[in-house]
C-alpha positions in Angstrom: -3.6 -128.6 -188.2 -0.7 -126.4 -186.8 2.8 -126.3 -188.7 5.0 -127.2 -186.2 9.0 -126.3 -185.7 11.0 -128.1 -183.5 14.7 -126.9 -182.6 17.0 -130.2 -182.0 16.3 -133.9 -181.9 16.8 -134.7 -178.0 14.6 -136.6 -175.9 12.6 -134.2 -174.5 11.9 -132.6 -178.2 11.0 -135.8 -180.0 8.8 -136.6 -176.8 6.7 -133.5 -178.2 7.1 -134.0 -181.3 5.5 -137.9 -181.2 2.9 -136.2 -179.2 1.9 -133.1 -181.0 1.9 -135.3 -184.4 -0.5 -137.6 -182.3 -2.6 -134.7 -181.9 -3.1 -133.8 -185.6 -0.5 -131.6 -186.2 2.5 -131.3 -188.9 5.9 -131.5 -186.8 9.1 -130.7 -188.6 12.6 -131.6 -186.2 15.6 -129.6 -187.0 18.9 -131.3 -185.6 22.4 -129.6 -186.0 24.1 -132.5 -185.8 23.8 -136.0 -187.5 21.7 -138.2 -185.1 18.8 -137.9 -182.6 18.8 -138.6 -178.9 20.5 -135.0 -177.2 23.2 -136.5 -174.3 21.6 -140.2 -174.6 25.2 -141.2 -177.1 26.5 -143.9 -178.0 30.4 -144.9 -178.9 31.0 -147.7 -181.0 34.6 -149.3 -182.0 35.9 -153.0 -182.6 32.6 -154.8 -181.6 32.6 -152.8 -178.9 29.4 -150.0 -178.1 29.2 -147.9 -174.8 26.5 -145.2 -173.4 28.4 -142.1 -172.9 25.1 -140.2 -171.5 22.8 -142.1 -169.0 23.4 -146.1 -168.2 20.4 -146.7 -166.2 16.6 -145.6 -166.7 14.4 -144.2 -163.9 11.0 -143.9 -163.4 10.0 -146.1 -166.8 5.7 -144.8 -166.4 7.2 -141.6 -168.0 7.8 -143.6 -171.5 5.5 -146.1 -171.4 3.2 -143.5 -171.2 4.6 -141.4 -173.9 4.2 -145.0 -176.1 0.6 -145.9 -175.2 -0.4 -142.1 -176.1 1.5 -142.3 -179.2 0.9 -145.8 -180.7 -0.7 -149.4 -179.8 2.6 -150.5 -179.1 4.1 -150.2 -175.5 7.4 -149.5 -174.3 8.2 -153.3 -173.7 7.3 -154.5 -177.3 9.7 -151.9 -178.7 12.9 -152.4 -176.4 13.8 -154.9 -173.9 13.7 -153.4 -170.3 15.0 -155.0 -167.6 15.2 -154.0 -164.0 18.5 -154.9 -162.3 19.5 -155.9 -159.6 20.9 -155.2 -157.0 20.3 -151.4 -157.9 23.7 -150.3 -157.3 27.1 -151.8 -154.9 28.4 -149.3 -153.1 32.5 -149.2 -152.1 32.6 -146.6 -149.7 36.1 -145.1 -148.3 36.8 -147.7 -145.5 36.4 -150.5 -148.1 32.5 -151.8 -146.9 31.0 -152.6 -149.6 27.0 -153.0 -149.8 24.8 -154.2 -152.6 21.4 -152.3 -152.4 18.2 -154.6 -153.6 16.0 -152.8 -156.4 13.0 -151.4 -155.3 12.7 -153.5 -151.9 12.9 -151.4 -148.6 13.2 -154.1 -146.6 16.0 -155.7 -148.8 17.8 -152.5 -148.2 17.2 -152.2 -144.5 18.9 -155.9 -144.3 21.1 -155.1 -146.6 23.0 -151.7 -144.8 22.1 -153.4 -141.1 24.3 -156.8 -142.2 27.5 -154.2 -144.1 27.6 -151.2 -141.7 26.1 -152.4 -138.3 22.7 -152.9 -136.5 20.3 -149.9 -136.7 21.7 -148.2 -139.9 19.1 -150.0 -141.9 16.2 -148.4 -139.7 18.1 -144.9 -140.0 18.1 -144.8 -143.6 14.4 -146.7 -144.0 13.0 -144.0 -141.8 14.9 -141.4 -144.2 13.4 -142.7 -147.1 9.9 -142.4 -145.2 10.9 -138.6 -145.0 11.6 -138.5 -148.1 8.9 -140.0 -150.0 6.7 -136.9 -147.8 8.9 -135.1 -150.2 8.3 -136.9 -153.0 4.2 -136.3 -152.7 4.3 -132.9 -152.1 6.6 -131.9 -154.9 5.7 -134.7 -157.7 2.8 -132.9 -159.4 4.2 -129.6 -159.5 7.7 -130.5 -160.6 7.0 -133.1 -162.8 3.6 -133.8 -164.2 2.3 -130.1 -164.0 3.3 -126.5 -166.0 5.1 -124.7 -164.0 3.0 -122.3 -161.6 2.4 -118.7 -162.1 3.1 -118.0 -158.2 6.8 -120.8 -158.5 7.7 -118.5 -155.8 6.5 -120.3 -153.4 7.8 -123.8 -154.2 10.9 -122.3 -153.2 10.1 -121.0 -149.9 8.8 -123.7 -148.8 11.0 -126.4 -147.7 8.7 -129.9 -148.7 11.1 -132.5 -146.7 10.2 -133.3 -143.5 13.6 -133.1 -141.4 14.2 -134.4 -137.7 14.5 -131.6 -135.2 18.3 -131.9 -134.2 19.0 -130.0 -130.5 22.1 -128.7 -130.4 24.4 -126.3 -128.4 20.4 -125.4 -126.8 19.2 -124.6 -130.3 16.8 -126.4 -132.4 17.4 -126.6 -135.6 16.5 -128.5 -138.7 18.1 -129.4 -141.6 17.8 -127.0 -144.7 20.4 -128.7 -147.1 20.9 -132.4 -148.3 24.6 -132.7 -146.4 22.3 -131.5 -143.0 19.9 -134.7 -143.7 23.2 -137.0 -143.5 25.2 -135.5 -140.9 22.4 -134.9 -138.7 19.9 -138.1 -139.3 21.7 -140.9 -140.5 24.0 -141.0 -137.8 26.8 -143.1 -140.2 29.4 -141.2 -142.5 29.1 -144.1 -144.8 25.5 -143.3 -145.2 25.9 -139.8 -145.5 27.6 -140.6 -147.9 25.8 -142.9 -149.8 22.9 -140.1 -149.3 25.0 -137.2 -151.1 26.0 -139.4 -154.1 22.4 -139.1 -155.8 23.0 -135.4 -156.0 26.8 -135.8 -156.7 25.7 -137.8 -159.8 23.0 -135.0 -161.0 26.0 -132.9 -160.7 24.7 -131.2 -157.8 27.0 -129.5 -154.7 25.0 -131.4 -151.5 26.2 -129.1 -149.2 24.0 -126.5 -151.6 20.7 -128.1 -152.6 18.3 -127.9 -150.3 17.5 -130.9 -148.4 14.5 -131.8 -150.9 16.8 -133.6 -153.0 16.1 -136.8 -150.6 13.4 -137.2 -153.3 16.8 -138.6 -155.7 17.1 -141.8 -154.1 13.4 -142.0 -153.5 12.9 -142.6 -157.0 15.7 -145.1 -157.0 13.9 -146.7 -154.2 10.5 -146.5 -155.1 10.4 -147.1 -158.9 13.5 -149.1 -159.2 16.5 -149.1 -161.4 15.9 -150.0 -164.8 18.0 -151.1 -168.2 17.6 -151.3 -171.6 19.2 -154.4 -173.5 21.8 -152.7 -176.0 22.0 -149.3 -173.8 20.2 -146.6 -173.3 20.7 -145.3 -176.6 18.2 -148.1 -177.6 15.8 -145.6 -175.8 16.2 -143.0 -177.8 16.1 -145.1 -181.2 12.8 -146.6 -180.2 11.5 -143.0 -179.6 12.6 -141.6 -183.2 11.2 -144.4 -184.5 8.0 -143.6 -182.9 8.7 -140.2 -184.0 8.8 -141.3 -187.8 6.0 -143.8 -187.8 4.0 -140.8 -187.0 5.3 -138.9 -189.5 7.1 -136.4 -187.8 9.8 -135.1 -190.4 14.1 -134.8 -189.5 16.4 -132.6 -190.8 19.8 -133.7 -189.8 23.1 -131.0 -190.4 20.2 -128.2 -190.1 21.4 -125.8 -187.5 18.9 -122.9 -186.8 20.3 -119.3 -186.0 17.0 -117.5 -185.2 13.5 -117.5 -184.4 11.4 -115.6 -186.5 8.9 -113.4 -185.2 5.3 -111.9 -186.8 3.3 -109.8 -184.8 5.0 -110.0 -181.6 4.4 -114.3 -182.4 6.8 -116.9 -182.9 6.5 -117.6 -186.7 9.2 -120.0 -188.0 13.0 -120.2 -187.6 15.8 -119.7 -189.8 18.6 -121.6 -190.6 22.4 -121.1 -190.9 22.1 -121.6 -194.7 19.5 -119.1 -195.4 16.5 -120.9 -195.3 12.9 -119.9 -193.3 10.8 -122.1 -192.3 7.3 -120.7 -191.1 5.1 -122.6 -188.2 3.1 -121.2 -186.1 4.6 -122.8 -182.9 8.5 -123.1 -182.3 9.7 -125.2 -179.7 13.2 -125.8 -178.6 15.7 -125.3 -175.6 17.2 -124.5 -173.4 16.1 -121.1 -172.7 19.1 -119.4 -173.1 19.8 -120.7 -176.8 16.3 -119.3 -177.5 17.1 -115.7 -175.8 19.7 -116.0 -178.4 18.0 -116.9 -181.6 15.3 -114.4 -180.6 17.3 -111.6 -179.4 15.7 -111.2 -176.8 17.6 -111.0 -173.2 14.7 -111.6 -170.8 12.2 -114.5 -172.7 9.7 -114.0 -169.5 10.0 -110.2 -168.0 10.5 -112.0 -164.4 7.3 -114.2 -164.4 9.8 -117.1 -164.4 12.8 -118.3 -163.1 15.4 -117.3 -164.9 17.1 -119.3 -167.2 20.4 -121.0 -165.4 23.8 -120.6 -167.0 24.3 -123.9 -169.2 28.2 -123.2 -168.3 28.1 -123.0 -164.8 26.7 -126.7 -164.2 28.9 -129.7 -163.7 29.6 -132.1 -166.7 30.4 -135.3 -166.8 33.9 -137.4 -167.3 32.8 -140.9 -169.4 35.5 -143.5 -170.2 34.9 -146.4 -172.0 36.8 -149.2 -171.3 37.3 -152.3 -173.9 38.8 -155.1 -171.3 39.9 -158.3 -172.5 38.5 -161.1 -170.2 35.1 -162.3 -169.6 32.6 -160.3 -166.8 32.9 -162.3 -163.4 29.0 -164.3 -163.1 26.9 -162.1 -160.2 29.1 -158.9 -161.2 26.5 -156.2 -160.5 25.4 -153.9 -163.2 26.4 -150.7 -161.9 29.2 -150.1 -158.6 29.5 -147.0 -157.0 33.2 -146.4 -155.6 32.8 -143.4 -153.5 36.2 -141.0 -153.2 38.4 -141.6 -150.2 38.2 -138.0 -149.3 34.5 -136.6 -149.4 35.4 -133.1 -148.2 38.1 -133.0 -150.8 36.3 -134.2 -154.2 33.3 -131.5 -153.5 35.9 -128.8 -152.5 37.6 -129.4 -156.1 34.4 -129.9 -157.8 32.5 -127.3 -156.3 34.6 -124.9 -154.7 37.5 -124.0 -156.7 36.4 -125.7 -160.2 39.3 -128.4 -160.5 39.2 -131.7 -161.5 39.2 -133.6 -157.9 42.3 -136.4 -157.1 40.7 -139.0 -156.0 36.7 -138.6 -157.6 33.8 -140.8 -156.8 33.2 -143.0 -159.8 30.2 -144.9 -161.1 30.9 -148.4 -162.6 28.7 -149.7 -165.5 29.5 -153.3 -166.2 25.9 -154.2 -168.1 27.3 -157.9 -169.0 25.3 -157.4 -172.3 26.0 -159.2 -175.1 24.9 -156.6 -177.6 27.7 -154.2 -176.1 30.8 -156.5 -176.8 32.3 -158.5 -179.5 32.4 -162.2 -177.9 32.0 -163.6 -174.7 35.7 -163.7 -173.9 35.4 -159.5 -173.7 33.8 -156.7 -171.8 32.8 -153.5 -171.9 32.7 -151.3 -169.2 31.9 -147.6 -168.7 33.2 -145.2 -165.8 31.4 -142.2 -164.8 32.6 -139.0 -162.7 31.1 -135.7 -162.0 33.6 -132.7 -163.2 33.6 -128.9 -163.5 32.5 -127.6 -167.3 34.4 -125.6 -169.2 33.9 -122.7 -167.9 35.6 -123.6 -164.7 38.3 -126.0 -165.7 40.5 -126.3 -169.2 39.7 -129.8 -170.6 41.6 -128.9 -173.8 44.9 -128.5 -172.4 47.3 -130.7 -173.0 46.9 -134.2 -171.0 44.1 -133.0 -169.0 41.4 -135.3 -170.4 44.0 -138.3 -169.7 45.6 -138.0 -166.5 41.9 -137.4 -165.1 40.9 -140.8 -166.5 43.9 -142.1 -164.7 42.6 -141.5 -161.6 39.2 -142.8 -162.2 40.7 -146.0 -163.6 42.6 -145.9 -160.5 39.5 -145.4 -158.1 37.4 -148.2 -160.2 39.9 -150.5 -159.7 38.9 -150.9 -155.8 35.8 -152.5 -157.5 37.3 -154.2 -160.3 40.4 -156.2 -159.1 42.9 -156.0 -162.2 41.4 -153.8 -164.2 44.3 -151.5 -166.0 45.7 -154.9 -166.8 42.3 -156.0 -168.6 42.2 -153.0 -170.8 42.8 -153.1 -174.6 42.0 -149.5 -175.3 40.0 -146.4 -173.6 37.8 -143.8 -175.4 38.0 -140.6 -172.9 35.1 -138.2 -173.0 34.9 -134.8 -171.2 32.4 -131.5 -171.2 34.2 -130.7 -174.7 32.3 -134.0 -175.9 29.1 -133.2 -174.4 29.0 -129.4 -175.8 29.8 -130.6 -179.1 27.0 -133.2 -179.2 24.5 -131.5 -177.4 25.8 -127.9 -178.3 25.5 -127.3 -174.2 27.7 -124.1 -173.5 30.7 -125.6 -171.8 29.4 -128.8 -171.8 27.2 -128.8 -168.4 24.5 -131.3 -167.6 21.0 -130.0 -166.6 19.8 -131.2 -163.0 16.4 -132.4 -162.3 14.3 -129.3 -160.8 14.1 -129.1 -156.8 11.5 -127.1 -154.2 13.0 -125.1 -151.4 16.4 -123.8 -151.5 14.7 -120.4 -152.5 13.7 -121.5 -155.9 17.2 -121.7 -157.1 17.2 -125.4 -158.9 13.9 -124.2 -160.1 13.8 -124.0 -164.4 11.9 -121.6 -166.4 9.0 -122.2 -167.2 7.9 -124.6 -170.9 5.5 -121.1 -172.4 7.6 -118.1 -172.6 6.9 -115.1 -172.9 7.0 -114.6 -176.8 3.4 -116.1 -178.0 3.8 -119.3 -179.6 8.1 -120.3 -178.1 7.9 -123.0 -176.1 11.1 -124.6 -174.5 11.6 -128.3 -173.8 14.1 -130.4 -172.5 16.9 -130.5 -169.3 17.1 -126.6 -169.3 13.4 -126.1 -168.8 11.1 -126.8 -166.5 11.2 -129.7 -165.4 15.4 -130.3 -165.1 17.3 -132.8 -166.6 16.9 -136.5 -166.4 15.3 -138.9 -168.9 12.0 -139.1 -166.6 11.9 -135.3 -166.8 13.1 -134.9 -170.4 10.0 -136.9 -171.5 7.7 -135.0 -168.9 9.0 -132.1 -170.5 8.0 -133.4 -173.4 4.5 -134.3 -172.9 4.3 -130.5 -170.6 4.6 -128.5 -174.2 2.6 -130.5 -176.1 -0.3 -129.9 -173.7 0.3 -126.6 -173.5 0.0 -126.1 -177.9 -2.5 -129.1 -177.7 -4.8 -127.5 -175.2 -3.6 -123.9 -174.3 -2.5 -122.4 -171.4 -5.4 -123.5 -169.1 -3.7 -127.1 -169.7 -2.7 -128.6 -166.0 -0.8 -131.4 -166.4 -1.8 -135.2 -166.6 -4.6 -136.5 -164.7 
């Protein structure tokens, strides 16, 4: 039996840690902050409880998986998932709206054909052929497997399929996600629709490479999915797991350093003086561990390196208390995209400001657990922002005036709403590096091929014997499917050593 460290209490960590306990071992979490669950929150006043991290659950294997390997109760007998439907409504800039069916291509081929014309149903099904090619070729290695010791090559190699496009008497194919709308779908509204998966991972489309059509493949092909009482209900029902396996939690225990033994990870130390020896340490993201160690390259190049927590997007949340009940066949989640496309990812992307008229994603759940009484609602709006390091969310009505605008913008979906609203909780990147203690307050992407490897994540082993790092900074990116692959990646690798290949 192996003694165990684990740095912080998010998803990805107490994934491992439920499975390494499984495995025989002696797992002791320590958590800086009060609670569990990472950037899965939760804000609660008046009756009234929000998600201020993710409001929807994709790809749900990943957790019932981590339950069946961790207990005889499943997923379902310890939270109540749901899959709604439609997916998403979409508001796009001319005012066409369009609710897409979960998990049904044909629903959504009728769907786009009845709201933006004949024939941009088949364009987008045929996209979504491409990119489940995608989705095959890069599934094992960026989700289910340790990252490979020749990663190299998952970025030169572009994995989706694109339509040769002839143009000017060139042939050329398309290399980035805004190529794949422009050039293939053939509709702005689609295009669109098409960059919005990567604007919601925080992610500049006219950047990533055009793999990321594997974003709304797994919207598509695994469908959208809730849990009754929010997400956070997620994470509870993991630390709970966590516990009945008799994984220990430290809560208010921050950790300034690994400890080292003979070139080995032996422990970690914490801020007030205490050591704690193991003989594995796992934590994240990388470059919180280059710190703690001291040591400015974790992997001597055999990795990619770690990317600068600062320089990702965040994320704008406002929760919304609204008097009045929710309308019946109000979908769950609305997407109202910006008026001005070119203009929100200039701001965003470009020059690092706060964009005037964003896209905004509507959460109205309708769940009773979430509200006081049936004669209230509560709603949460979502935007994708510049962090800290590229835009001042302290300054002095910054945080408000932004939340003006996206109360503005959700208003297109939600007729009346600054008149329904009691009160507002605003949350910015200074929330988010608080809580999750994310430099600047920047979300971690899911990992992408192509693009020369530069959405890749370092690997989960580094190069110190025994430090393993979990979670939306490592291998393999951010998002709660990957958080809790991440998870089950470093267990394998203690559990079974570095010959372990992933889940069979």
């Amino acid at each position: 039996m192996a003694r165990i460290v684990v740095i912080g209490a998010g998803m990805g960590a107490m994934a491992a840690a439920a499975r390494l306990t499984v495995a025989g071992h002696r797992v002791t979490v320590y958590e800086r902050t009060a609670t569990y669950g990472g950037a899965v929150g939760r804000f609660e006043r008046d009756g009234f409880a929000f998600d201020t991290g993710p409001g929807l659950l994709p790809v749900p294997a990943v957790y019932r998986d981590l339950f069946v390997k961790t207990g005889k109760e499943p997923l379902e007998a310890c939270v109540d998932l749901v899959q709604v439907d439609p997916a998403a409504r979409h508001v796009f800039a001319d005012g066409t709206e369009v609710p897409l069916p979960n998990a049904s291509r044909a629903g959504v081929v009728s769907a786009l054909d009845e709201a933006l014309g004949a024939g941009a149903g088949e364009r987008w099904g045929d996209f979504l052929v491409r990119a489940r090619e995608a989705w095959d070729r890069t599934r094992r290695p960026l989700l289910e497997e340790p990252l490979w010791s020749d990663w190299q090559v998952l970025g030169e190699r572009e994995p989706y399929p694109a339509l040769r496009q002839r143009r000017l008497l060139r042939t050329r194919t398309a290399r980035r996600l805004s190529e794949v709308g422009s050039g293939e779908l053939g509709d702005p509204r689609l295009a669109a629709l098409l960059e919005s998966y990567a604007l919601a991972y925080g992610l500049d489309p006219g950047a990533v490479p055009a793999s990321a059509a594997v974003l709304p493949y797994m919207e598509h092909a695994f469908g959208a999915w809730y849990v009754r009482g929010g997400i956070r209900e997620l994470a509870r029902a993991v630390y709970e797991r966590c516990l009945a396996r008799r994984v220990e939690f430290r809560f208010g225990a921050e950790v300034v350093s690994v400890t080292e033994k003979d070139g080995r990870a032996a422990g970690v130390e914490l801020k007030d003086g205490t050591v704690a020896e193991a003989d594995f340490v796992v934590g994240g993201p990388p470059e919180l561990l280059e710190s703690l160690t001291g040591r400015g390259d974790l992997y001597g190049g055999e990795s990619p390196a770690p990317h600068p927590v600062s320089r990702s997007c965040g994320r704008a949340v406002v929760c919304l208390a609204l008097r009045g009940p929710r309308e019946t066949g109000t979908a769950h989640r609305t997407v109202v995209h910006t008026t001005d496309r070119a203009e929100e990812l200039g701001h965003t992307f470009k020059t690092g400001t706060v964009p005037p008229r964003p896209t905004v994603w509507v959460d109205r759940p309708g769940d009773p657990l979430l509200r006081p009484d049936d004669a209230h609602e509560s709603v949460v709006l979502t935007a994708t922002v510049p962090s800290l390091a590229h835009y001042d969310w302290a300054a002095a009505g910054a945080a408000d005036s932004f939340a003006d605008r996206m109360v503005a913008a959700a208003e297109r979906a939600v007729p009346d709403l600054r008149e329904r609203v009691l009160w507002r909780e605003v949350r910015t990147p200074l929330h988010t590096e608080r809580e999750t203690g994310a430099e600047g307050g920047g979300v971690p992407a899911p990992a992408l091929a192509g693009g020369d490897g530069a959405l890749l994540r370092p690997a989960n082993a580094t190069g110190v014997p025994g430090l393993f790092a979990v979670g939306g900074w490592a291998h393999p990116g951010g998002g709660l499917p990957h958080a809790g692959m991440s998870g089950a990646l470093v267990a394998g690798l203690i559990v079974e050593g570095p010959d372990f290949r992933g889940s069979q």
